[in-house]
N, CA, C, O and CB atoms as a CASP TS submission, in Angstrom:
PFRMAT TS
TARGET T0000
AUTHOR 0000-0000-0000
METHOD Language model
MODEL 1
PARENT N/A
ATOM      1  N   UNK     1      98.042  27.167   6.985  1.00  0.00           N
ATOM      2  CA  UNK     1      99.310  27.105   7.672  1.00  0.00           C
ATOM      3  C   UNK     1      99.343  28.145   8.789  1.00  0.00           C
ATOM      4  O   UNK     1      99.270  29.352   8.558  1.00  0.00           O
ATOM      5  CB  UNK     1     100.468  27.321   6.689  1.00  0.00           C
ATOM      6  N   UNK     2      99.433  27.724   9.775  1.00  0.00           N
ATOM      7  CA  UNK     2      99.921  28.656  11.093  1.00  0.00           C
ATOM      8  C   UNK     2     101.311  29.317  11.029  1.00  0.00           C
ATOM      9  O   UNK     2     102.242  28.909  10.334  1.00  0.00           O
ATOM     10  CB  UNK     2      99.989  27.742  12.443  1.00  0.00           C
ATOM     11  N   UNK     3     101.327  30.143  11.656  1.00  0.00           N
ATOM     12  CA  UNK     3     102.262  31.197  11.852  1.00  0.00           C
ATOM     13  C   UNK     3     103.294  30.539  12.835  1.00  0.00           C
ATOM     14  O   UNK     3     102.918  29.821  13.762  1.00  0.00           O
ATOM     15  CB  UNK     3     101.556  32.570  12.425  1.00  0.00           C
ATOM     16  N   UNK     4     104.728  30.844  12.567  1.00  0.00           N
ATOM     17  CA  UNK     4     105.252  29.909  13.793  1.00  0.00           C
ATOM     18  C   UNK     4     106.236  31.185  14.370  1.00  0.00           C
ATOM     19  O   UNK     4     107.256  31.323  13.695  1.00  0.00           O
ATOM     20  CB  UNK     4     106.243  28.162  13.253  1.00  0.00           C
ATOM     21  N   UNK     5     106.117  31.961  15.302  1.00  0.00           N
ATOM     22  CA  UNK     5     107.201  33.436  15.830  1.00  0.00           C
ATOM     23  C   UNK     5     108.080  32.649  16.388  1.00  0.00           C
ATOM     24  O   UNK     5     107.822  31.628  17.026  1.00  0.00           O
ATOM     25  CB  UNK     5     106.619  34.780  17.081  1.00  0.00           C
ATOM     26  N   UNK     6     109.534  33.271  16.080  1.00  0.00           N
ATOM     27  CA  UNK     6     110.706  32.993  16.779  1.00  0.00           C
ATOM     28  C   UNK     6     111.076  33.752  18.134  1.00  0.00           C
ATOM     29  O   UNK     6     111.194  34.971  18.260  1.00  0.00           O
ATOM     30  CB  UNK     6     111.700  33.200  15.865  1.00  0.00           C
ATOM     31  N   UNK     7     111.235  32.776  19.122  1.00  0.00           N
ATOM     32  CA  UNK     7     111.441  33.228  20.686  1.00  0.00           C
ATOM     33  C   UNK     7     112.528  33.225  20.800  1.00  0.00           C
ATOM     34  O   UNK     7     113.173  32.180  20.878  1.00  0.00           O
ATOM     35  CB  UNK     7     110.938  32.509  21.799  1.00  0.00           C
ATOM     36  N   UNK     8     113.128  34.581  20.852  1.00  0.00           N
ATOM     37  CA  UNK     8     114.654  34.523  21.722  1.00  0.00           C
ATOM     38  C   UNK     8     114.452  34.026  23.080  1.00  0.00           C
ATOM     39  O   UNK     8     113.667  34.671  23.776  1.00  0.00           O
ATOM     40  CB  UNK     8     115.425  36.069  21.930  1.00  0.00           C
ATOM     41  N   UNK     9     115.240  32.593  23.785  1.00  0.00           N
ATOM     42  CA  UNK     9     114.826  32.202  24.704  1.00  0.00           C
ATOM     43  C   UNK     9     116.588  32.101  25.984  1.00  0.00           C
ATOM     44  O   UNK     9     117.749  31.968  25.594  1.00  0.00           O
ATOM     45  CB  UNK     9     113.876  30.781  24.107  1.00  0.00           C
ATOM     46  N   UNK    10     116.109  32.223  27.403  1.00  0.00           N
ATOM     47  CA  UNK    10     117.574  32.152  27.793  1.00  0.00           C
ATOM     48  C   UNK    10     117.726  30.366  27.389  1.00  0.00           C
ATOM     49  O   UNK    10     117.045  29.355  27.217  1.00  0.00           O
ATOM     50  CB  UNK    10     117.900  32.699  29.752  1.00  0.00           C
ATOM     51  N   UNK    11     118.921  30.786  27.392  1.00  0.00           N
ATOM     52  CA  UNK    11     119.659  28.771  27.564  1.00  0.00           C
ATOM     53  C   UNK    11     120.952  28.779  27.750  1.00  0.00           C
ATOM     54  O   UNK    11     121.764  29.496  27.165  1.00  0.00           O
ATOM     55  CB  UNK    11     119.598  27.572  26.041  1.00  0.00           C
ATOM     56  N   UNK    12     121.236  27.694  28.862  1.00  0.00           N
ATOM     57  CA  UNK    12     121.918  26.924  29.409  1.00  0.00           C
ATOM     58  C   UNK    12     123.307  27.632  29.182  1.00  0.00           C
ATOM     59  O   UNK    12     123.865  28.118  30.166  1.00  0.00           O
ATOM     60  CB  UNK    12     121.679  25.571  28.938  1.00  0.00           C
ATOM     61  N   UNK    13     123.859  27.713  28.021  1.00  0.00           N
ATOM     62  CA  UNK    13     125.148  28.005  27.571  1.00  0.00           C
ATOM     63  C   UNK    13     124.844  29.319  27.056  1.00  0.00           C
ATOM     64  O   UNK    13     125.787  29.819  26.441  1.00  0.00           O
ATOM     65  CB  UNK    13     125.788  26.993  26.555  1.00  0.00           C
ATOM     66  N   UNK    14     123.598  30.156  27.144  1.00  0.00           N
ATOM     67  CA  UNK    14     123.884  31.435  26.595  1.00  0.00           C
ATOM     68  C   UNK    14     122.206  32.107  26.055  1.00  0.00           C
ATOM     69  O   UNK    14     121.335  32.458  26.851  1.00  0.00           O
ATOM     70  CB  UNK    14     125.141  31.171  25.213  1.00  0.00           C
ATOM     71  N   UNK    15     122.129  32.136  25.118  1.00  0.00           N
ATOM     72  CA  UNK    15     120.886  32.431  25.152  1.00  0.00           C
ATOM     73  C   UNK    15     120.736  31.595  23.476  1.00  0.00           C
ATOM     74  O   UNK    15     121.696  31.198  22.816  1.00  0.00           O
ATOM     75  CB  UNK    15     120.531  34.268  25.447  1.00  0.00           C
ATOM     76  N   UNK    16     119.257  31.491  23.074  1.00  0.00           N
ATOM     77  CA  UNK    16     118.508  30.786  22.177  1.00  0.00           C
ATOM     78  C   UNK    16     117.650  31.261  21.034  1.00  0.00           C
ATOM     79  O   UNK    16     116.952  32.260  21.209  1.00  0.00           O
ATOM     80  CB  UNK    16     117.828  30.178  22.845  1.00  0.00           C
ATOM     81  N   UNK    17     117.644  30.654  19.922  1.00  0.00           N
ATOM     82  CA  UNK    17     116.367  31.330  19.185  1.00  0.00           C
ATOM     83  C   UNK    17     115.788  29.931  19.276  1.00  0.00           C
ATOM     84  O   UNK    17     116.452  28.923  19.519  1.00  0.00           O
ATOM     85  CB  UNK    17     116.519  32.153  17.448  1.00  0.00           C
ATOM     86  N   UNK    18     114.369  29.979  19.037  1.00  0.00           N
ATOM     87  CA  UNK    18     113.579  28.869  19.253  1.00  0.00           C
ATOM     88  C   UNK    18     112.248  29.328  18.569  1.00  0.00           C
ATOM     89  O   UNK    18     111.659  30.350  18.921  1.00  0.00           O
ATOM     90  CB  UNK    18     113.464  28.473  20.817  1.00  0.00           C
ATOM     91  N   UNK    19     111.753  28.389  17.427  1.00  0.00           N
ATOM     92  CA  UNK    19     110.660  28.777  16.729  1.00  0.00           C
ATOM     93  C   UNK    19     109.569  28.266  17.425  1.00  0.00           C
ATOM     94  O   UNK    19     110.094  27.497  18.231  1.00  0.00           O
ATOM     95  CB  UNK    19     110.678  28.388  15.384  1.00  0.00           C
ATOM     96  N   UNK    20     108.412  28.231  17.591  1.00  0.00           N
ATOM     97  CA  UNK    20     107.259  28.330  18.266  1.00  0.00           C
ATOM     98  C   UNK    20     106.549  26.713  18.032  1.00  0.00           C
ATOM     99  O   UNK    20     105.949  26.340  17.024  1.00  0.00           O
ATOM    100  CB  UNK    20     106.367  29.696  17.649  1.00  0.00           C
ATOM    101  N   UNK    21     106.786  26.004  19.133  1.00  0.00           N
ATOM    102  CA  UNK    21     106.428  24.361  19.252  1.00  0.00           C
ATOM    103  C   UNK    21     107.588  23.769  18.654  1.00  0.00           C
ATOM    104  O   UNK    21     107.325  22.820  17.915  1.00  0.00           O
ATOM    105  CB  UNK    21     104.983  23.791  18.408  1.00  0.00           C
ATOM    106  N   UNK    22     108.900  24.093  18.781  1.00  0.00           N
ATOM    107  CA  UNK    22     110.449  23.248  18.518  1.00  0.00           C
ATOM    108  C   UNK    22     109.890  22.457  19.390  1.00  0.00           C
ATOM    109  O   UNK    22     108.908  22.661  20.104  1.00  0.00           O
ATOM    110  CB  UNK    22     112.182  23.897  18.887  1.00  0.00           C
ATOM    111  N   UNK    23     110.548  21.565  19.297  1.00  0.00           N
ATOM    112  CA  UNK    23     111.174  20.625  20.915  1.00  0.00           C
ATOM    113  C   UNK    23     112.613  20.900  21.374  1.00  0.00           C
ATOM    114  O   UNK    23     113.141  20.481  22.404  1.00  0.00           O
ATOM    115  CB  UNK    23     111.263  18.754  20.697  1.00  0.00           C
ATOM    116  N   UNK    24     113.264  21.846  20.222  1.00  0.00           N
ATOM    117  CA  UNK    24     115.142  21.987  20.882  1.00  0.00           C
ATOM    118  C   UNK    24     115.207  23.691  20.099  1.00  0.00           C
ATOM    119  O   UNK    24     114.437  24.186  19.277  1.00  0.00           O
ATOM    120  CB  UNK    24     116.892  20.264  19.822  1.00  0.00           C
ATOM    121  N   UNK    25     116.390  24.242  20.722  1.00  0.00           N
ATOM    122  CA  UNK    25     116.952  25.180  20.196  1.00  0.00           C
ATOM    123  C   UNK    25     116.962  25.225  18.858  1.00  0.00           C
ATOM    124  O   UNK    25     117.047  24.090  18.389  1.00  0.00           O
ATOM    125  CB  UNK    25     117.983  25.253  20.611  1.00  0.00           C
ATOM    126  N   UNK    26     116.890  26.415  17.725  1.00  0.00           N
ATOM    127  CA  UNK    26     117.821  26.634  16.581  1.00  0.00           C
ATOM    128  C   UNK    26     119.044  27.013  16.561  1.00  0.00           C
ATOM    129  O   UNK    26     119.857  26.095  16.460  1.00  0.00           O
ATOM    130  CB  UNK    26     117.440  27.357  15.893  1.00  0.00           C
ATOM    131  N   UNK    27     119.479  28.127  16.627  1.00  0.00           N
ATOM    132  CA  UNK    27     120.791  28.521  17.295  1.00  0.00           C
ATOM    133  C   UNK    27     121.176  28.841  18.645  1.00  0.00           C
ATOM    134  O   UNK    27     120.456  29.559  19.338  1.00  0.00           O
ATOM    135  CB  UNK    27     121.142  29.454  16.788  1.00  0.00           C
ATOM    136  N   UNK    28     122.172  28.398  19.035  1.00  0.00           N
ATOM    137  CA  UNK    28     122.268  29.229  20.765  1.00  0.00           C
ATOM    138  C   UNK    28     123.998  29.890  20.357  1.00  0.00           C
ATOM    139  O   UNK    28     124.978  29.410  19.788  1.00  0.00           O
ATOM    140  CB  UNK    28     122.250  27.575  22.770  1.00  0.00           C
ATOM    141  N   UNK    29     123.699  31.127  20.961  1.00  0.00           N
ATOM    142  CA  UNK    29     124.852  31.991  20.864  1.00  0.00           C
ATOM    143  C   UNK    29     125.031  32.478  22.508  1.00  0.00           C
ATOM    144  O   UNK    29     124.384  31.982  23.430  1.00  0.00           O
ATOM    145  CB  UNK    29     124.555  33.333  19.684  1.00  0.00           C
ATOM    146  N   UNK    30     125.770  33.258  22.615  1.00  0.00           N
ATOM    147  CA  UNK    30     126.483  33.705  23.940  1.00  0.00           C
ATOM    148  C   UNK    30     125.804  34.882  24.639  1.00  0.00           C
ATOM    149  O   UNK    30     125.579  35.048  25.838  1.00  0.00           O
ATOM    150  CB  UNK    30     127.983  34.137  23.650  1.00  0.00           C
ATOM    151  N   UNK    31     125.515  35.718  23.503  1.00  0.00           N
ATOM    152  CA  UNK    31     124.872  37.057  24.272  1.00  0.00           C
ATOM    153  C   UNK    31     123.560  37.201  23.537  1.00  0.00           C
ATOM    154  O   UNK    31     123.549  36.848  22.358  1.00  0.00           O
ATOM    155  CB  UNK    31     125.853  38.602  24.137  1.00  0.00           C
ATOM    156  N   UNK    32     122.283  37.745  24.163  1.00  0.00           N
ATOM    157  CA  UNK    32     120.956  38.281  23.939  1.00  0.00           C
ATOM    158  C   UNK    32     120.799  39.177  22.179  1.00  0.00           C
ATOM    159  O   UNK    32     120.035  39.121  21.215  1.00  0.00           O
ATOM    160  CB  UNK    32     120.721  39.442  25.406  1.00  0.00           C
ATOM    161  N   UNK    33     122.065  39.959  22.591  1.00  0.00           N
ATOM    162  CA  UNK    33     122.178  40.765  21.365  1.00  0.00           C
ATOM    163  C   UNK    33     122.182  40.065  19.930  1.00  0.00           C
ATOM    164  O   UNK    33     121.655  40.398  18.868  1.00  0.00           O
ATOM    165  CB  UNK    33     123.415  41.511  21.494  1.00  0.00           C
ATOM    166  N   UNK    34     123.044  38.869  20.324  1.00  0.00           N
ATOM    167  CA  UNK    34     123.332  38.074  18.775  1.00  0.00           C
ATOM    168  C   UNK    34     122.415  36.917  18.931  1.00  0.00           C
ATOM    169  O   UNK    34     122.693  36.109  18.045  1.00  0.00           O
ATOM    170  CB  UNK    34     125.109  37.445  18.431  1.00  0.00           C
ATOM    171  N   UNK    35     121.698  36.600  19.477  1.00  0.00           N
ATOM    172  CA  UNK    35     120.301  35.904  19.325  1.00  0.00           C
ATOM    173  C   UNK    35     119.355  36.673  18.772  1.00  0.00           C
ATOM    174  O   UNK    35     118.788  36.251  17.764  1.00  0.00           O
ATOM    175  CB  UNK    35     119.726  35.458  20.547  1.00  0.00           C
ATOM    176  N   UNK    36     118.941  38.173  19.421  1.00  0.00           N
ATOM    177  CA  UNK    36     118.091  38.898  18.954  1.00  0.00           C
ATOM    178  C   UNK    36     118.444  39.116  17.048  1.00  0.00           C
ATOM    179  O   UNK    36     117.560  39.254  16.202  1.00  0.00           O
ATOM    180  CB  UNK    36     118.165  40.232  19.977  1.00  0.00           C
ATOM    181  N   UNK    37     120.046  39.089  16.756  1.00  0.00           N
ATOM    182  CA  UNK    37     119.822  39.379  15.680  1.00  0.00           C
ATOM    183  C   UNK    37     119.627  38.532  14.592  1.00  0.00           C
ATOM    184  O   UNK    37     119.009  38.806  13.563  1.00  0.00           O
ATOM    185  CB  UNK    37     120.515  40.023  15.513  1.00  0.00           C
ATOM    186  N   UNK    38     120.322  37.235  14.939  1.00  0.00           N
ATOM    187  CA  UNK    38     119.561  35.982  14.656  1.00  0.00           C
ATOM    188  C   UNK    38     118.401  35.400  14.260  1.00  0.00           C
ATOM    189  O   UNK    38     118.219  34.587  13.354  1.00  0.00           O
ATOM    190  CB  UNK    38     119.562  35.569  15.296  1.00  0.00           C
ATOM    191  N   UNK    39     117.477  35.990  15.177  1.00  0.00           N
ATOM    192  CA  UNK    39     116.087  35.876  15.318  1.00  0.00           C
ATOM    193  C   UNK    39     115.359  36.946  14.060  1.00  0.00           C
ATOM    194  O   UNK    39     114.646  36.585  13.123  1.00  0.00           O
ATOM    195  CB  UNK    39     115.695  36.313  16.993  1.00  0.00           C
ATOM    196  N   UNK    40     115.828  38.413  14.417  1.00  0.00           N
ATOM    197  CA  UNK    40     115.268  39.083  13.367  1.00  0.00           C
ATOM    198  C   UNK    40     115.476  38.350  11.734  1.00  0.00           C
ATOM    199  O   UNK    40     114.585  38.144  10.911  1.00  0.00           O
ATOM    200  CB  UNK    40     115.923  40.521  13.496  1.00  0.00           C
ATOM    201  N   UNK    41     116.775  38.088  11.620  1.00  0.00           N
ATOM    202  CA  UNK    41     116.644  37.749  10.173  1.00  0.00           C
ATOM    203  C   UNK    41     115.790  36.809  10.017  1.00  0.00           C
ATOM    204  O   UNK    41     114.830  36.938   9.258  1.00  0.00           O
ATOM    205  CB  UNK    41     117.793  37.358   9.532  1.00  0.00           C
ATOM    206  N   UNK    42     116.017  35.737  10.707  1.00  0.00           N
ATOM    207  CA  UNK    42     114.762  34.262  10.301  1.00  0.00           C
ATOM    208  C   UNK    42     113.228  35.471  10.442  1.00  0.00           C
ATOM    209  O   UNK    42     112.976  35.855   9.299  1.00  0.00           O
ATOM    210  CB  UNK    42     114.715  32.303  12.196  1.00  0.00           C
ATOM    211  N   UNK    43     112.567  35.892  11.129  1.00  0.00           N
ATOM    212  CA  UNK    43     111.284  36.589  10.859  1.00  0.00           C
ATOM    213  C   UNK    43     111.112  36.714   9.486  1.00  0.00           C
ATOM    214  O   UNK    43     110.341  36.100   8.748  1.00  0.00           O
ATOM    215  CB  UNK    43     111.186  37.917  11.472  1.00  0.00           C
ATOM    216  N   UNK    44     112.301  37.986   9.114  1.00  0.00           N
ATOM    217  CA  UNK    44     112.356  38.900   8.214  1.00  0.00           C
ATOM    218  C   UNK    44     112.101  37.397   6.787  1.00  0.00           C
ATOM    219  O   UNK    44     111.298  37.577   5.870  1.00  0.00           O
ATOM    220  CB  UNK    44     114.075  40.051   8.387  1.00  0.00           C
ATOM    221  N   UNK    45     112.699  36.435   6.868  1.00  0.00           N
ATOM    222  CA  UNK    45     112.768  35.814   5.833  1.00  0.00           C
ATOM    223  C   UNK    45     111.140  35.140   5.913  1.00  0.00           C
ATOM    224  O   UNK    45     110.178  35.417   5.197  1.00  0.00           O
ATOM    225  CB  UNK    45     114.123  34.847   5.819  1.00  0.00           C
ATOM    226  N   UNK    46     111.199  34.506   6.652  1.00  0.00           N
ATOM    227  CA  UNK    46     109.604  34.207   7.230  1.00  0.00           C
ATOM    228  C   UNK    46     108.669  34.392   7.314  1.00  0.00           C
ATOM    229  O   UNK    46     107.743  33.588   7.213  1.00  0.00           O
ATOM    230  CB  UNK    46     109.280  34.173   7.848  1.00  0.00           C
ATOM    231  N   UNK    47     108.603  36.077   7.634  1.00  0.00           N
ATOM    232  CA  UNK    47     107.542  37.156   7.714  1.00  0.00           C
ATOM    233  C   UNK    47     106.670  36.924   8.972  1.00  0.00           C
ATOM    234  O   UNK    47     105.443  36.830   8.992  1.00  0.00           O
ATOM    235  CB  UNK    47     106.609  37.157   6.388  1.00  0.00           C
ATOM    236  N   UNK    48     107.699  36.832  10.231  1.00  0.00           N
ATOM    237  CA  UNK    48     106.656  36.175  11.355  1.00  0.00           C
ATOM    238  C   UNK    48     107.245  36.951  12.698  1.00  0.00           C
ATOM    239  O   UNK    48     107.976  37.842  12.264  1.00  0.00           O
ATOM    240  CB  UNK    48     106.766  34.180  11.513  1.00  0.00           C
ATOM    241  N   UNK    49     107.236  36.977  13.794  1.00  0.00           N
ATOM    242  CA  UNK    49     107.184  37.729  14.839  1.00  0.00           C
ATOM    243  C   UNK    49     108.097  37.240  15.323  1.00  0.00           C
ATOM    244  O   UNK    49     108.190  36.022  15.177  1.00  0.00           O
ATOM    245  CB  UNK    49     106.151  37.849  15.556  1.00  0.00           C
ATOM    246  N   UNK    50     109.297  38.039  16.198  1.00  0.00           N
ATOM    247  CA  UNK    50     110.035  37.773  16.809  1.00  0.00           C
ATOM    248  C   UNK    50     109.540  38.130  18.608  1.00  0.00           C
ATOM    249  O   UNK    50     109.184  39.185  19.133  1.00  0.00           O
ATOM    250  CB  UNK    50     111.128  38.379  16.106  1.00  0.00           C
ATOM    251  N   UNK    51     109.652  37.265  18.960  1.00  0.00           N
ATOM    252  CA  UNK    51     109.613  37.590  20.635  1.00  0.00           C
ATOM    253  C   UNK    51     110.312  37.301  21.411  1.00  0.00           C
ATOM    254  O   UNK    51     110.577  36.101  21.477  1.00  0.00           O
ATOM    255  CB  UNK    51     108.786  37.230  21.292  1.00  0.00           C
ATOM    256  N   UNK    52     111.213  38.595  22.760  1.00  0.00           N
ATOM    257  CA  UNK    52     112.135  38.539  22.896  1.00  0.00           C
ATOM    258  C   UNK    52     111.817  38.313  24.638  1.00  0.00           C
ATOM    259  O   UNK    52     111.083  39.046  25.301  1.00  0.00           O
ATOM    260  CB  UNK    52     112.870  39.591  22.163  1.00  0.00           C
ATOM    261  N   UNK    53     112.490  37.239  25.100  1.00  0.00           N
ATOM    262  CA  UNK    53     112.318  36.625  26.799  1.00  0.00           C
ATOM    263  C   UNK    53     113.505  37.750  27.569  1.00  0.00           C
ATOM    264  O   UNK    53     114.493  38.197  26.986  1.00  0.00           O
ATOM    265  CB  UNK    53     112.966  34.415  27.034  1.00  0.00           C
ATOM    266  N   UNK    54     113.210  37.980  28.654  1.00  0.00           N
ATOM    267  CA  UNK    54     114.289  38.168  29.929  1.00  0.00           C
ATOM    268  C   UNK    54     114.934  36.849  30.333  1.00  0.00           C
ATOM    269  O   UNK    54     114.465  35.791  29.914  1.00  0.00           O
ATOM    270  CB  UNK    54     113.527  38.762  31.335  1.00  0.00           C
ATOM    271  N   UNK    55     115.790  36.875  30.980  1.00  0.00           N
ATOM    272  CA  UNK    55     116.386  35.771  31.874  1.00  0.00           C
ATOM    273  C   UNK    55     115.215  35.164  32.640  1.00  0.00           C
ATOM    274  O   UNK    55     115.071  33.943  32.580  1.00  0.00           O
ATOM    275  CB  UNK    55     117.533  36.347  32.932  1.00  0.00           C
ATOM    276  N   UNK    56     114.398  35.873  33.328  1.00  0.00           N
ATOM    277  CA  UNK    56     113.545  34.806  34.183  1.00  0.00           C
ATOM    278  C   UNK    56     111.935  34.383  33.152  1.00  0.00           C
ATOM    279  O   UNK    56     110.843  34.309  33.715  1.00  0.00           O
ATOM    280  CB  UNK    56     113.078  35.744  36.016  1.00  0.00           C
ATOM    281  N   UNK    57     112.011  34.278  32.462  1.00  0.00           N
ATOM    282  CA  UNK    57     110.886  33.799  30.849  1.00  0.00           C
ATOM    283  C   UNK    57     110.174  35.082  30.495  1.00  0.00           C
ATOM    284  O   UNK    57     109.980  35.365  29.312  1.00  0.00           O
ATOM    285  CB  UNK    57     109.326  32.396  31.165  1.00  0.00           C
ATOM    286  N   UNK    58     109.787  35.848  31.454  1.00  0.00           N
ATOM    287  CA  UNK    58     108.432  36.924  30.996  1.00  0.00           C
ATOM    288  C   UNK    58     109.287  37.760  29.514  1.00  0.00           C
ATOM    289  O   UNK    58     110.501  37.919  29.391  1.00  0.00           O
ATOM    290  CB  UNK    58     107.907  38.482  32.734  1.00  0.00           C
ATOM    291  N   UNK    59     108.366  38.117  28.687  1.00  0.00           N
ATOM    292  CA  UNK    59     108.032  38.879  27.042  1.00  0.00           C
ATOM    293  C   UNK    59     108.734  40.200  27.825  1.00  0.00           C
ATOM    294  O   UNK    59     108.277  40.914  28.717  1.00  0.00           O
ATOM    295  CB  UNK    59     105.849  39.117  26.252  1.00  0.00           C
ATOM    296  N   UNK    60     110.056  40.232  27.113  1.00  0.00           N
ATOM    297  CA  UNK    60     110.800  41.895  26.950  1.00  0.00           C
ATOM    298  C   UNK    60     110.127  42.538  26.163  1.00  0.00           C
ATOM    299  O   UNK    60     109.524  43.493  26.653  1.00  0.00           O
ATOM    300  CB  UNK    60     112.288  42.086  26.350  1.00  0.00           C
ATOM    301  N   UNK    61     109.983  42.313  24.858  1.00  0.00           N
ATOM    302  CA  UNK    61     109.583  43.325  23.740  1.00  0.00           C
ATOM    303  C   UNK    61     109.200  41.730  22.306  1.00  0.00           C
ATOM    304  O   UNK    61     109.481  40.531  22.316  1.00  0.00           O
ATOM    305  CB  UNK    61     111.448  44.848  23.283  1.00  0.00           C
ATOM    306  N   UNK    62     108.583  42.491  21.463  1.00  0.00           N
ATOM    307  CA  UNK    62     108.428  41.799  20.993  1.00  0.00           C
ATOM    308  C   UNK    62     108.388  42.569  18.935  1.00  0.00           C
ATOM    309  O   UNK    62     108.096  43.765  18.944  1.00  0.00           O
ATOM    310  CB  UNK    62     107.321  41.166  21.925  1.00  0.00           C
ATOM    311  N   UNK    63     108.562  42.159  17.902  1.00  0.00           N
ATOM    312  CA  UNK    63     108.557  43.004  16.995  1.00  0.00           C
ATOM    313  C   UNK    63     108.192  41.959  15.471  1.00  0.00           C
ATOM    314  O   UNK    63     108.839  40.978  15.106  1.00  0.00           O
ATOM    315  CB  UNK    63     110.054  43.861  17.122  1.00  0.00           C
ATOM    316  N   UNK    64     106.875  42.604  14.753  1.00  0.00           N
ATOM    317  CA  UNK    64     106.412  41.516  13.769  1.00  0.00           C
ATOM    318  C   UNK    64     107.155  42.063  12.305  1.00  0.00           C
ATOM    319  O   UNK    64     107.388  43.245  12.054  1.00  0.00           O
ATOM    320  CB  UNK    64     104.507  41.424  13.678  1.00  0.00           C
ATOM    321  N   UNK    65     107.464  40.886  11.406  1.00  0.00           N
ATOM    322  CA  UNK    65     108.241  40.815  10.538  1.00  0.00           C
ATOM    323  C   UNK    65     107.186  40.527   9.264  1.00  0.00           C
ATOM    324  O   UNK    65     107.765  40.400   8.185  1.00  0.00           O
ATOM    325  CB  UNK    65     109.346  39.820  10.908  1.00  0.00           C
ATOM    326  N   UNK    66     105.570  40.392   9.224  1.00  0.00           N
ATOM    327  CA  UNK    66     104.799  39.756   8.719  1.00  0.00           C
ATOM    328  C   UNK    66     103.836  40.883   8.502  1.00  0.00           C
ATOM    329  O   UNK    66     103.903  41.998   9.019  1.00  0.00           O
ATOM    330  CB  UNK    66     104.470  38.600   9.412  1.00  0.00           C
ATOM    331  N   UNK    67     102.534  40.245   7.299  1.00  0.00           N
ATOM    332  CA  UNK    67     101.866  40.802   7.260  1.00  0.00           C
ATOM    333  C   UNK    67     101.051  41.229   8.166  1.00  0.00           C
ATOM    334  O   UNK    67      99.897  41.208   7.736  1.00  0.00           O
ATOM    335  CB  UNK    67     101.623  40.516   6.651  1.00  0.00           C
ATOM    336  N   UNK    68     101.156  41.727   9.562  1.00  0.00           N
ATOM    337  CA  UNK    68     100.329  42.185  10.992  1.00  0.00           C
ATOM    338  C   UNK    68      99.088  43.001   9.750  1.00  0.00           C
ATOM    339  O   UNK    68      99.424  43.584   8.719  1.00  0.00           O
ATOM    340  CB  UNK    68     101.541  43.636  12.539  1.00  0.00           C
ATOM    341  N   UNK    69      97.612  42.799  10.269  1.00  0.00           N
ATOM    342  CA  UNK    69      96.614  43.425   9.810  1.00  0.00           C
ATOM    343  C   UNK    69      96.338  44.348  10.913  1.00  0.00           C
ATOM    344  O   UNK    69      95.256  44.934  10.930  1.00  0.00           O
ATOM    345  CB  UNK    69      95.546  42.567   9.389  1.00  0.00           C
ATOM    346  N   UNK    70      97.163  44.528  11.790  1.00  0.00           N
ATOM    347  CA  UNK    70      96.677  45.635  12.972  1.00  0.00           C
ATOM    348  C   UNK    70      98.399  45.895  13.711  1.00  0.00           C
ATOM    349  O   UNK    70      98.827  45.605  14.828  1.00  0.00           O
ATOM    350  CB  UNK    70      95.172  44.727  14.428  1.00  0.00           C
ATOM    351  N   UNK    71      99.005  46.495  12.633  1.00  0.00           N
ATOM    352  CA  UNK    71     100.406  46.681  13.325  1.00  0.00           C
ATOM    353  C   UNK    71     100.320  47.417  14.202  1.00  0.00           C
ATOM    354  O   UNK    71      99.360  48.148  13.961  1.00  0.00           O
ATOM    355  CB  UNK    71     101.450  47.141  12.634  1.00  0.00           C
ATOM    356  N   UNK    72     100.866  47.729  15.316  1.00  0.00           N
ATOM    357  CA  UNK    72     101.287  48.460  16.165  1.00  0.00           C
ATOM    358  C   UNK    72     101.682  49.952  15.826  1.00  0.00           C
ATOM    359  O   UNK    72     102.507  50.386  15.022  1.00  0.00           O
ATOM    360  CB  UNK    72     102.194  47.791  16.633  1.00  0.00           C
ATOM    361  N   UNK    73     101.131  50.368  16.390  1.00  0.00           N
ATOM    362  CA  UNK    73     101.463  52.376  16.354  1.00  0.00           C
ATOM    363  C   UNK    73     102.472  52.826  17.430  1.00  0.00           C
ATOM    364  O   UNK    73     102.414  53.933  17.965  1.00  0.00           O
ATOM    365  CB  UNK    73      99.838  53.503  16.844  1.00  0.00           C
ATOM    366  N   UNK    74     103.490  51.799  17.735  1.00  0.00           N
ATOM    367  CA  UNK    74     104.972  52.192  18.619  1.00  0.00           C
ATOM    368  C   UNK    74     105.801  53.064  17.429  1.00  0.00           C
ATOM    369  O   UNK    74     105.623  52.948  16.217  1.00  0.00           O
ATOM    370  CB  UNK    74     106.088  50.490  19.201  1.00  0.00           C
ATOM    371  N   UNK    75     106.810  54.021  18.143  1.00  0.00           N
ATOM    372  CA  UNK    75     107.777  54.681  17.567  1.00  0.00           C
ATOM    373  C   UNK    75     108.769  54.173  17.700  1.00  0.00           C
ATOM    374  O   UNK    75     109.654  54.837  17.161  1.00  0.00           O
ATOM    375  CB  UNK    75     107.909  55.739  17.835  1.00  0.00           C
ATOM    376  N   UNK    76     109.147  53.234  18.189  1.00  0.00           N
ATOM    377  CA  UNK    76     110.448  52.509  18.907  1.00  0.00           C
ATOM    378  C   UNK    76     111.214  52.534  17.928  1.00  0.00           C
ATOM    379  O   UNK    76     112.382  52.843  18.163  1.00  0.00           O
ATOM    380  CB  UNK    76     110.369  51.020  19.502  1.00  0.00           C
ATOM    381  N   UNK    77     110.768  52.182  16.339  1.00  0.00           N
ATOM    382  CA  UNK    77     111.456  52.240  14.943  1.00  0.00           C
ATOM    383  C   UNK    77     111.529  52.779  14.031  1.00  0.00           C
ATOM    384  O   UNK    77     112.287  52.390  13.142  1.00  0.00           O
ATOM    385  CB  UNK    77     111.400  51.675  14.429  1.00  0.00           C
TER
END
């Protein structure tokens, strides 16, 4: 089984979570903030990576919820 990371993505009416090869949104909420937190819980339940878009598509930040065999050595948390 492949790994599927949830993309906070912009959309239309606000912004999106979107799991990795959807064809549509999961939730769309109004602001970045409550997508992002959206997004974390599905990972957290999941155990899979959240990755977070700007308005124009490029990777803001990104943060894994899963067994990573080479986690990251950021302090951010």
């Amino acid at each position: 089984m492949t790994k599927k990371d949830v993309h906070v993505v912009p959309h239309e009416d606000g912004w999106a979570t979107k799991k990795e090869g959807a064809g549509r949104a999961g939730v769309v909420v109004n602001t970045q903030k409550e997508a992002i937190e959206r997004a974390r819980d599905q990972a957290k339940r999941e155990h899979v990576e959240v990755v977070i878009h700007r308005r124009d598509g490029t990777i803001r930040d990104s943060d894994s919820y899963g067994n990573d065999p080479n986690p990251p050595k950021d302090k951010k948390h």
